[in-house]
Biopython code that builds the backbone (N, CA, C, O; Angstrom):
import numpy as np
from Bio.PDB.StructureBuilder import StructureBuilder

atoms = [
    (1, "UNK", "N", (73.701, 94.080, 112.930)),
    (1, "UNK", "CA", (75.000, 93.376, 113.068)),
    (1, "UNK", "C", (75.633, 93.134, 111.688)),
    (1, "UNK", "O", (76.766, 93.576, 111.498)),
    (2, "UNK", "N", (74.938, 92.407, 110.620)),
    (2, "UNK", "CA", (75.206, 92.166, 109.538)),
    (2, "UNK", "C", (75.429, 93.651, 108.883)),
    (2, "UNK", "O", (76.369, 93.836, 108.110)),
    (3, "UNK", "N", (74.517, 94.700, 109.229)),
    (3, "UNK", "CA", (75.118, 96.131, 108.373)),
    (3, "UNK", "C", (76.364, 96.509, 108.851)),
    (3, "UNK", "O", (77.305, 96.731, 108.089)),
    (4, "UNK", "N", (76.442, 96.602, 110.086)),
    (4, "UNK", "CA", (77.800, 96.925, 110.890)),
    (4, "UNK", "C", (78.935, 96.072, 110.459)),
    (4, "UNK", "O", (79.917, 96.465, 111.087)),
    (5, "UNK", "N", (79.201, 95.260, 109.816)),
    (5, "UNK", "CA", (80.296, 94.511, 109.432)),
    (5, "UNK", "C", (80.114, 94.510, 108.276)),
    (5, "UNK", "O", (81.075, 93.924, 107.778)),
    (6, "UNK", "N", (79.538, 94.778, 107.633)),
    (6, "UNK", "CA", (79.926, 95.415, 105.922)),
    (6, "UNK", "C", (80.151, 96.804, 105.662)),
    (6, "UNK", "O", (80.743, 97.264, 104.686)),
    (7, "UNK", "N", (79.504, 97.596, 106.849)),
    (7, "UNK", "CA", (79.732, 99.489, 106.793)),
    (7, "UNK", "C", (81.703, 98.965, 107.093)),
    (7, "UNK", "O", (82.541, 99.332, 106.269)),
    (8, "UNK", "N", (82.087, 98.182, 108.250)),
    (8, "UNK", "CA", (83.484, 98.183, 108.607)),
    (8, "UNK", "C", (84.317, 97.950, 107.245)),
    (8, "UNK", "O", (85.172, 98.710, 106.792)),
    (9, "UNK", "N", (83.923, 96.860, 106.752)),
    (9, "UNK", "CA", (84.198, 96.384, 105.618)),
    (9, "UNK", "C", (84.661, 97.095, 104.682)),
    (9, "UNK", "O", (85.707, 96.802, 104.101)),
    (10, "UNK", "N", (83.637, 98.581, 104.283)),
    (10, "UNK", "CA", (83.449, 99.053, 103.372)),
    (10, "UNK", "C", (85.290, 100.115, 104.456)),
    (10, "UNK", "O", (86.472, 100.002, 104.132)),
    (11, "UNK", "N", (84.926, 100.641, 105.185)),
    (11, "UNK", "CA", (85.336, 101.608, 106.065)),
    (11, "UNK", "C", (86.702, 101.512, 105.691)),
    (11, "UNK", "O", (87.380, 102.312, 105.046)),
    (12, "UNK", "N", (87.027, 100.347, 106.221)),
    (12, "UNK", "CA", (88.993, 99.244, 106.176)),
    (12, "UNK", "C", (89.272, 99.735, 104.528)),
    (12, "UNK", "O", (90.009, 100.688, 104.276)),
    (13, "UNK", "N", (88.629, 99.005, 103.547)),
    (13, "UNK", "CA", (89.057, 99.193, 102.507)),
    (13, "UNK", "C", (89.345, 100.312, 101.813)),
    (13, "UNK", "O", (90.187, 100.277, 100.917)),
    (14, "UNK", "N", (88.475, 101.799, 102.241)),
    (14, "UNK", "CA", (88.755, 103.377, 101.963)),
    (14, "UNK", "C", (89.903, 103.388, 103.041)),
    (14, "UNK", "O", (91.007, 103.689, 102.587)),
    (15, "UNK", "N", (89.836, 103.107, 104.419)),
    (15, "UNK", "CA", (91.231, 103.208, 105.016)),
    (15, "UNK", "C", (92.618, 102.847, 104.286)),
    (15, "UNK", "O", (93.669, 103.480, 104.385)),
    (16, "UNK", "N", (92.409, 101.815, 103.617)),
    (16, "UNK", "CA", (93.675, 101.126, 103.083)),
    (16, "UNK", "C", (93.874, 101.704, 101.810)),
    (16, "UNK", "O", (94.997, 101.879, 101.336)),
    (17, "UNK", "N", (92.536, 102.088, 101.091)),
    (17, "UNK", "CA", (92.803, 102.612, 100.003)),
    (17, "UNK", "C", (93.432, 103.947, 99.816)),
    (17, "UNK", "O", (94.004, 104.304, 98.786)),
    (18, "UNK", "N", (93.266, 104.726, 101.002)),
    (18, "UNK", "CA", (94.001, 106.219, 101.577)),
    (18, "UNK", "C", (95.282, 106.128, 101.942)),
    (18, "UNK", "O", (96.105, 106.954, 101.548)),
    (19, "UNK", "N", (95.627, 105.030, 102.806)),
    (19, "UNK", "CA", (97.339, 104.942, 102.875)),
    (19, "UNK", "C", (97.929, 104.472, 101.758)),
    (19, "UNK", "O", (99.068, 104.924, 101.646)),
    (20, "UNK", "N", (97.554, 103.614, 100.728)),
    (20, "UNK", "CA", (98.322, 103.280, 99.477)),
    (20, "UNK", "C", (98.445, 104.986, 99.115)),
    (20, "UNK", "O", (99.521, 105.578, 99.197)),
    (21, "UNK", "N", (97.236, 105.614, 98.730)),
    (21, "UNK", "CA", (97.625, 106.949, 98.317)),
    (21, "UNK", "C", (98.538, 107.807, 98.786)),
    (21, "UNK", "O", (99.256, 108.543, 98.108)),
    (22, "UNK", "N", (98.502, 107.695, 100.105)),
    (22, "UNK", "CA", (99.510, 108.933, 101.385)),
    (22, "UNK", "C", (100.851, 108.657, 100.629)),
    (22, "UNK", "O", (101.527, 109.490, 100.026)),
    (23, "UNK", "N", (101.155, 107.034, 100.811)),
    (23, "UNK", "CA", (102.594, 106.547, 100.646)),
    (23, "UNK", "C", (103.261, 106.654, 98.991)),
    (23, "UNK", "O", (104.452, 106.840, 98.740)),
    (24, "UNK", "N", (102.407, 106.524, 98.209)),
    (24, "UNK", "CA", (102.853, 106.984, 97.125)),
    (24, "UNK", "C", (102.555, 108.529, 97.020)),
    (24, "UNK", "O", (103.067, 108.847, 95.946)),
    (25, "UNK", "N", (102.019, 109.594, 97.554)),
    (25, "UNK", "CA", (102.501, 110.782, 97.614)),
    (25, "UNK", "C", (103.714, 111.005, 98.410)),
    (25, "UNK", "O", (104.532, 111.767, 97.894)),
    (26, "UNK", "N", (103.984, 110.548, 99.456)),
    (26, "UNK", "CA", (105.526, 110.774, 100.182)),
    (26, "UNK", "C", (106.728, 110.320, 99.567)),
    (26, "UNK", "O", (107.850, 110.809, 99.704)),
    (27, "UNK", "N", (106.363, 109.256, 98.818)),
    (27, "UNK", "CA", (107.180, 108.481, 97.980)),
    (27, "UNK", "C", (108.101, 109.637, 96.619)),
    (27, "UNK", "O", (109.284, 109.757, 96.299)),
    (28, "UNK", "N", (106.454, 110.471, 96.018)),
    (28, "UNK", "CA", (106.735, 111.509, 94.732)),
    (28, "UNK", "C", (107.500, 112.708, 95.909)),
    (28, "UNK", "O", (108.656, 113.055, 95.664)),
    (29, "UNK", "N", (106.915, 113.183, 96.933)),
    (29, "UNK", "CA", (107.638, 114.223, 97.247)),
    (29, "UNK", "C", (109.123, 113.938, 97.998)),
    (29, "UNK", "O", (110.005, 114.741, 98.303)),
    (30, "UNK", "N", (109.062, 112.768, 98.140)),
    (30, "UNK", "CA", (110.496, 112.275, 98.433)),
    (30, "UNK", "C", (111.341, 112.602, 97.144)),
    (30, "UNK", "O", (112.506, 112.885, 97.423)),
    (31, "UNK", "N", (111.090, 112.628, 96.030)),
    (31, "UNK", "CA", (111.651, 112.338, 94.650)),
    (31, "UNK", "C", (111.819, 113.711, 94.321)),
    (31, "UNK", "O", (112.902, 114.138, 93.921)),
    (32, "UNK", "N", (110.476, 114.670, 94.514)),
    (32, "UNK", "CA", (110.714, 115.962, 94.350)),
    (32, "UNK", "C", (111.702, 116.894, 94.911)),
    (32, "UNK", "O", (112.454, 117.778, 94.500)),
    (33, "UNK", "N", (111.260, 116.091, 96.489)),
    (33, "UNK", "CA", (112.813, 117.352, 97.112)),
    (33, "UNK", "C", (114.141, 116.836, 96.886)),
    (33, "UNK", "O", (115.171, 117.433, 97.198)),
    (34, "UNK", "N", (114.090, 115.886, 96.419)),
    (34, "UNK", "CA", (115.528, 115.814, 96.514)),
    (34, "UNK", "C", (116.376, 116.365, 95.032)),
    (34, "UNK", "O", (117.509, 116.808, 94.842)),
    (35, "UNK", "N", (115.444, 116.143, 94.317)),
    (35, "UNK", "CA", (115.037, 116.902, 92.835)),
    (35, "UNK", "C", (115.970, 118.362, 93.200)),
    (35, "UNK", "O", (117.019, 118.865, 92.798)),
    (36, "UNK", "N", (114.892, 118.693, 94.221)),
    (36, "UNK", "CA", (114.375, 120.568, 94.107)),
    (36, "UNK", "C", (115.831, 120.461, 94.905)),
    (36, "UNK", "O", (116.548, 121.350, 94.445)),
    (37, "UNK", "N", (116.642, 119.593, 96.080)),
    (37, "UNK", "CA", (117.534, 120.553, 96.353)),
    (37, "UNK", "C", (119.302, 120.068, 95.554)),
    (37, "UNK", "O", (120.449, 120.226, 95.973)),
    (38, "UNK", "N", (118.866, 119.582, 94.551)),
    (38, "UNK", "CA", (119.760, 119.227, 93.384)),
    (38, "UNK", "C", (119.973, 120.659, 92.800)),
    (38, "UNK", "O", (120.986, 121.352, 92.707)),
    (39, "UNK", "N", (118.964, 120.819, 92.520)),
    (39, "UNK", "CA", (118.677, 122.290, 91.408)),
    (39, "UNK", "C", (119.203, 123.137, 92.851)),
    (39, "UNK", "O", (120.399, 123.427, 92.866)),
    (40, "UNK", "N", (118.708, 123.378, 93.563)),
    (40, "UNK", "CA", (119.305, 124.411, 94.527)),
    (40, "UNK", "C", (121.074, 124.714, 94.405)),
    (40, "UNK", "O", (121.721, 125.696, 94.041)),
    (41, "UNK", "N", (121.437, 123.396, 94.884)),
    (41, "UNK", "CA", (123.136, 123.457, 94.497)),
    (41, "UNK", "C", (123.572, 123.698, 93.517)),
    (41, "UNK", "O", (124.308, 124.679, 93.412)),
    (42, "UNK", "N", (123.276, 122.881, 92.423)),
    (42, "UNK", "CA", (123.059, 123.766, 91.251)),
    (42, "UNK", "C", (123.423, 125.385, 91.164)),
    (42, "UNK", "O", (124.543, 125.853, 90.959)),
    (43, "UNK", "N", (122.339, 126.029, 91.349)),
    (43, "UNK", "CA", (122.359, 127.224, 91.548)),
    (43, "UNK", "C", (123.144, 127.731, 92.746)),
    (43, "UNK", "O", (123.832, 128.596, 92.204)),
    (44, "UNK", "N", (123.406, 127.738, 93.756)),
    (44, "UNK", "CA", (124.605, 127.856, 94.317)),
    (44, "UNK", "C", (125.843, 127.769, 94.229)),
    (44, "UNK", "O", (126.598, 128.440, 94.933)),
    (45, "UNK", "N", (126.261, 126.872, 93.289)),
    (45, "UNK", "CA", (127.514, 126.760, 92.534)),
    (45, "UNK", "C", (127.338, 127.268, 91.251)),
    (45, "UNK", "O", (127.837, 126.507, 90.421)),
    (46, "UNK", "N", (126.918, 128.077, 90.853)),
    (46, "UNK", "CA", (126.544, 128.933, 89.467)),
    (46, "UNK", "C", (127.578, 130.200, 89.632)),
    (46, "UNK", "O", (127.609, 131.088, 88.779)),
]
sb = StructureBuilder()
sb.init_structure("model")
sb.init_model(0)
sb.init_chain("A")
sb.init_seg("    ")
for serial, (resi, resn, name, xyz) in enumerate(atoms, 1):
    if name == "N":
        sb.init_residue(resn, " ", resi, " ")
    sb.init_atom(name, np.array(xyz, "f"), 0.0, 1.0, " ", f" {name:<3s}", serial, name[0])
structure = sb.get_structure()
């Protein structure tokens, strides 16, 4: 019982520690595409 609620413990905190990561990658590729379709127009109006 006592292992089972510190394995969870441990479990939650790699869970949480994986969505901080997800969201600051969606966050950079949010930044990127909008980046990448800057440069696109860019080049379309060239």
């Amino acid at each position: 019982e006592i292992y089972d609620k510190s394995m969870k413990k441990k479990i939650q905190a790699e869970v949480d520690k994986l969505s901080k990561q997800v969201k600051e990658l969606q966050k950079k590729s949010k930044e990127y595409y909008s980046k990448g379709e800057e440069e696109n127009d860019r080049k379309e109006n060239e």
